[in-house]
C-alpha positions in Angstrom: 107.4 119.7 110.6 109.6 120.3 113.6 111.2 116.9 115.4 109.2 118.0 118.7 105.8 118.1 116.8 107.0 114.8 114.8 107.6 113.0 118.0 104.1 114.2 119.7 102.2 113.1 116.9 103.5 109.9 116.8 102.8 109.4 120.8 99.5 110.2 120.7 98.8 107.8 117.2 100.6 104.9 119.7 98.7 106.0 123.0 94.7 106.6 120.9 96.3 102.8 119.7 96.8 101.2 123.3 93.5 102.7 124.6 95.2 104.9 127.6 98.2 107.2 128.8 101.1 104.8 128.1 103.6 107.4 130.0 101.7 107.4 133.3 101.1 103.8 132.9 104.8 103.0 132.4 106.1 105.6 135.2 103.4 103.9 137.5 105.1 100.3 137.1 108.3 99.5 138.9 110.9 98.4 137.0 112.2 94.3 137.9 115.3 93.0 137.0 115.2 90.2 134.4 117.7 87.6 133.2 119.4 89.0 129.3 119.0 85.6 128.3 115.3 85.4 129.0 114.4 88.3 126.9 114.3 87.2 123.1 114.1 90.3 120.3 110.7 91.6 119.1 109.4 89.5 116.4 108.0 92.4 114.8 111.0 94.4 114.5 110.9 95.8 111.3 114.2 97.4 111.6 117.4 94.6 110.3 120.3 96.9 110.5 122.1 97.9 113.5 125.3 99.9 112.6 128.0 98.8 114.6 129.2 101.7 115.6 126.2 103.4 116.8 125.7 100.2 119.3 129.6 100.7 120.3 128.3 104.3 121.3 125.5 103.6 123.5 127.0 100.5 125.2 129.6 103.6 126.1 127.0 105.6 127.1 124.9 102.9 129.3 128.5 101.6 130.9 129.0 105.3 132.0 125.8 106.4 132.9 123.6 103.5 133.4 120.3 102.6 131.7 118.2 105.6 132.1 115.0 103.7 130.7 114.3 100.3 131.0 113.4 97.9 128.2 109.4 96.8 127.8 108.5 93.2 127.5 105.6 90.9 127.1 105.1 87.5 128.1 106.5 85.4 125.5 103.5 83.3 124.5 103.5 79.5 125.1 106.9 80.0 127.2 107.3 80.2 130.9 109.8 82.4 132.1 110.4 84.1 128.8 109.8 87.8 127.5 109.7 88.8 124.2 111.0 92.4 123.9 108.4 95.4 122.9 110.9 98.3 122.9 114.5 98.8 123.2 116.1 96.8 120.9 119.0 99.1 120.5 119.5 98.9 124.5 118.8 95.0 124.8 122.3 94.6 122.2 124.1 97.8 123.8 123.6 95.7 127.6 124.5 92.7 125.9 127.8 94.0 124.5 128.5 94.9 128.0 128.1 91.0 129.3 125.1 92.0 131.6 123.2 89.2 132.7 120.4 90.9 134.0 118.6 94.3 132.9 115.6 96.3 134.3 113.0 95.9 132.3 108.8 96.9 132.6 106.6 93.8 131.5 103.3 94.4 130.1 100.4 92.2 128.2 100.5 93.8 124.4 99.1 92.4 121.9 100.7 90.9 118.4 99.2 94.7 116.3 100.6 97.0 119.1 103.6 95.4 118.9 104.3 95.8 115.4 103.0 99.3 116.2 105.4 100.2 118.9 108.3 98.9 117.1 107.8 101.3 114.5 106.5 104.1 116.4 109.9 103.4 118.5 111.8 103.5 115.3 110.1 106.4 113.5 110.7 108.5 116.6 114.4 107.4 116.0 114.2 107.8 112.3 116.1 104.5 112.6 114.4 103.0 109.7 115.2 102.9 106.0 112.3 103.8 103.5 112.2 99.9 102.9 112.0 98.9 106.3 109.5 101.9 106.9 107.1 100.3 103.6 107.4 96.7 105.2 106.2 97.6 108.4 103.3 99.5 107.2 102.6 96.1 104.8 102.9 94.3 107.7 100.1 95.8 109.2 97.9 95.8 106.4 98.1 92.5 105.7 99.1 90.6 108.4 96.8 93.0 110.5 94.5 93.7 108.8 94.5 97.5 109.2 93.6 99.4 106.5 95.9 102.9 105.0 94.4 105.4 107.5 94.2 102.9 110.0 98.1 102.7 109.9 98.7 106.4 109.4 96.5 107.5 112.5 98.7 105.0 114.5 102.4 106.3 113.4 101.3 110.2 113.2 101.6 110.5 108.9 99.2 111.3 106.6 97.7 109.0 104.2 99.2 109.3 101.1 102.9 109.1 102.7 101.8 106.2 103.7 100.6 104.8 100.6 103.4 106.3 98.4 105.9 104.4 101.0 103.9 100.9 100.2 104.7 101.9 96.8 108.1 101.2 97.1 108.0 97.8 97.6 106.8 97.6 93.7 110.4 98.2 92.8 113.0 95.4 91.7 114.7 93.8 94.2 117.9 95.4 93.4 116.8 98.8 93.4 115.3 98.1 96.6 119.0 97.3 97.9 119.9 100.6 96.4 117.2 102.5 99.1 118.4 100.1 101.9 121.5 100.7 101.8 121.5 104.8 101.7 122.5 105.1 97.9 118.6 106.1 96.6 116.4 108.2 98.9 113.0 107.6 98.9 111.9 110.4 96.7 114.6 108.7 94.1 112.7 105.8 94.5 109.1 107.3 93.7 110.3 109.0 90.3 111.9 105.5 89.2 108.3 104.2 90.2 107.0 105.5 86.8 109.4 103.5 84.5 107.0 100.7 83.8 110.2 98.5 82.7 112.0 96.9 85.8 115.0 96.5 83.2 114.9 100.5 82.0 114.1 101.2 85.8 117.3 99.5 87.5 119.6 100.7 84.9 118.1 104.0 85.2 118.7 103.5 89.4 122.4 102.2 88.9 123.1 105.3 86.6 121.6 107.7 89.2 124.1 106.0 91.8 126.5 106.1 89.8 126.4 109.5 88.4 125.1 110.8 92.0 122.1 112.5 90.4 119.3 114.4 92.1 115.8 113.7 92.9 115.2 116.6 90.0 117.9 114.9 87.7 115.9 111.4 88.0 112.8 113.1 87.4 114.1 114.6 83.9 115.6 111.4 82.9 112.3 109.7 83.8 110.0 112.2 81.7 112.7 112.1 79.0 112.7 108.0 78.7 108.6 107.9 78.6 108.3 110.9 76.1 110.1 108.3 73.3 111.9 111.2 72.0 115.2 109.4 71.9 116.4 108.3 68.7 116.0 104.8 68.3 119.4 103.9 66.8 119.7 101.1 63.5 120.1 97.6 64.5 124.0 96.8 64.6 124.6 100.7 64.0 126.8 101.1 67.4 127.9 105.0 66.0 123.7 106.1 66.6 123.6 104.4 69.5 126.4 105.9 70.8 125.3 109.2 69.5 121.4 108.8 71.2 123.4 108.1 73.8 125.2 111.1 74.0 121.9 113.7 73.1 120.1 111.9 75.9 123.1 113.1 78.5 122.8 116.4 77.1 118.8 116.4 76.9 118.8 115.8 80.7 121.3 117.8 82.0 120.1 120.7 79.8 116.4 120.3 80.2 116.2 121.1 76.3 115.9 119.0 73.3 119.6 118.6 72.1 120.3 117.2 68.4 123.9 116.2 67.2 123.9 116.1 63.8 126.9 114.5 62.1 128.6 115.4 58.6 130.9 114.1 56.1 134.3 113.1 58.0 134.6 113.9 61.5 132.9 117.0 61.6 129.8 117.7 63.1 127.0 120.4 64.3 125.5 120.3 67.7 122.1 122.2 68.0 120.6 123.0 71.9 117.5 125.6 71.4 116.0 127.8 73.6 112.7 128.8 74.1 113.1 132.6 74.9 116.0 135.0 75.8 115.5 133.8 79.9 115.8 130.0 78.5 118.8 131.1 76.9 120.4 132.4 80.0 119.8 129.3 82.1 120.7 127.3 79.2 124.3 128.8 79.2 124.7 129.1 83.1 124.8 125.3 82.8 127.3 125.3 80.0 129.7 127.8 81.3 129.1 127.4 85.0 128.6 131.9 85.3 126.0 134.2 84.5 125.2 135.8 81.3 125.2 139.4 83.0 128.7 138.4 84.3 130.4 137.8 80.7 129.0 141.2 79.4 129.2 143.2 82.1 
């Protein structure tokens, strides 16, 4: 999907949401000045990191050109004289860096759902948000909201299983969680760890897929190879058959074959990789020699 039909689809979930034209409604209000300090952040923001230097960037931009759009606010409930910001957290900071004390800003009466809703339609526009942050906002909705899978995905323009398979997510250990926050797993990293029903064999499985910068495709080989039980289970105490599952498991993965390393008397030894059929063979020793079969014998 294009970033232009993206965006439009998540408008019009957030405008069916509001009841009305929220463009027009906007463009119709005049924009007042109102004091930094009086506007405090959205409490529904489901995004927590704001990379410095892309805030160094647009208090650049906003010193040099002005504030082309002016923030939204509500009312902050239960406080005179105080807003609580509906969109444009990123500008709120920027203006902020810039020592403004006051800012232009459009005040209208949302309610606690369509602010959790605009925040992440805002975001998702933005692809500001991490697949964590994405999954909490949707689980924020369903359960502090009470809004129900296809409730949520008609509101930020996705279908409903990405949806679901995002909630999924947040089934995974904490510290593979930090993994997906912080950019080292992508989401679809996440979903194949999601079928390791260990949290100990899934997060050492994650740290190796960091570690070893595998692919989505690598992870989901490892993944089918660790639930098919195939590996050898090595001796208690016998380190040498551990070390040697160890090793037919690399080569299992990276080969997509079953790999057996048979050892001899002394040092020697036999390593066996088959192949299924001459085509097999061919991918089988691309992946060993790094060239074509066609290319050798040629």
């Amino acid at each position: 999907m294009s970033p232009a039909v993206k965006k439009e689809r998540l408008g019009k979930g957030l405008e069916a949401l509001l009841g009305g034209h929220i463009d027009p409604l906007v463009a119709s209000v005049e924009p007042r000045r109102l004091p930094v300090a009086a506007i405090v952040p959205n409490p529904e923001q489901p995004r927590r990191t704001f990379p410095d230097a892309e805030l160094e960037d647009l208090a650049n931009s906003i010193d040099e050109n002005g504030l082309l759009q002016p923030l939204l606010v509500r009312p902050a409930p239960g406080a005179p004289n105080r807003y609580e910001l509906v969109a444009g957290e990123r500008r709120l900071r920027a203006v902020k860096r810039l020592g403004w004390d006051d800012v232009p800003a459009i005040t209208r009466q949302v309610d606690d759902d369509t602010l959790l809703i605009f925040a992440l339609v805002e975001n998702l526009q933005r692809e500001a948000l991490n697949p964590i942050e994405e999954a909490e906002g949707y689980q924020a909705l369903e359960s502090q909201h009470g809004m129900s899978h296809e409730a949520i995905a008609k509101s930020v323009g996705k279908s409903r299983p990405t949806v679901v398979n995002m909630l999924r997510l947040l089934q995974l250990p904490v510290s593979v969680r930090k993994l997906v926050e912080a950019g080292d797993l992508t989401a679809g990293h996440a979903r194949a760890l999601l079928s390791v029903n260990d949290s100990l064999q899934l997060a050492e499985l994650a740290r190796r897929a960091v570690q070893k910068k595998w692919s989505v495709r690598d992870v989901e080989r490892r993944v089918r190879l660790l639930m098919s039980g195939k590996r050898p289970t090595p001796k208690p105490g016998d380190t040498s058959d551990h070390f040697m599952g160890a090793l037919e498991e690399e080569f299992r993965a990276t080969l997509g074959t079953k790999v057996h390393i048979r050892s001899k008397r002394g040092k020697a030894g036999v390593i066996e990789i088959p192949y299924r059929n001459p085509e097999d063979f061919e991918r089988v020793f691309k992946i060993i020699v790094g060239r074509e079969a066609s290319d050798v014998v040629s």
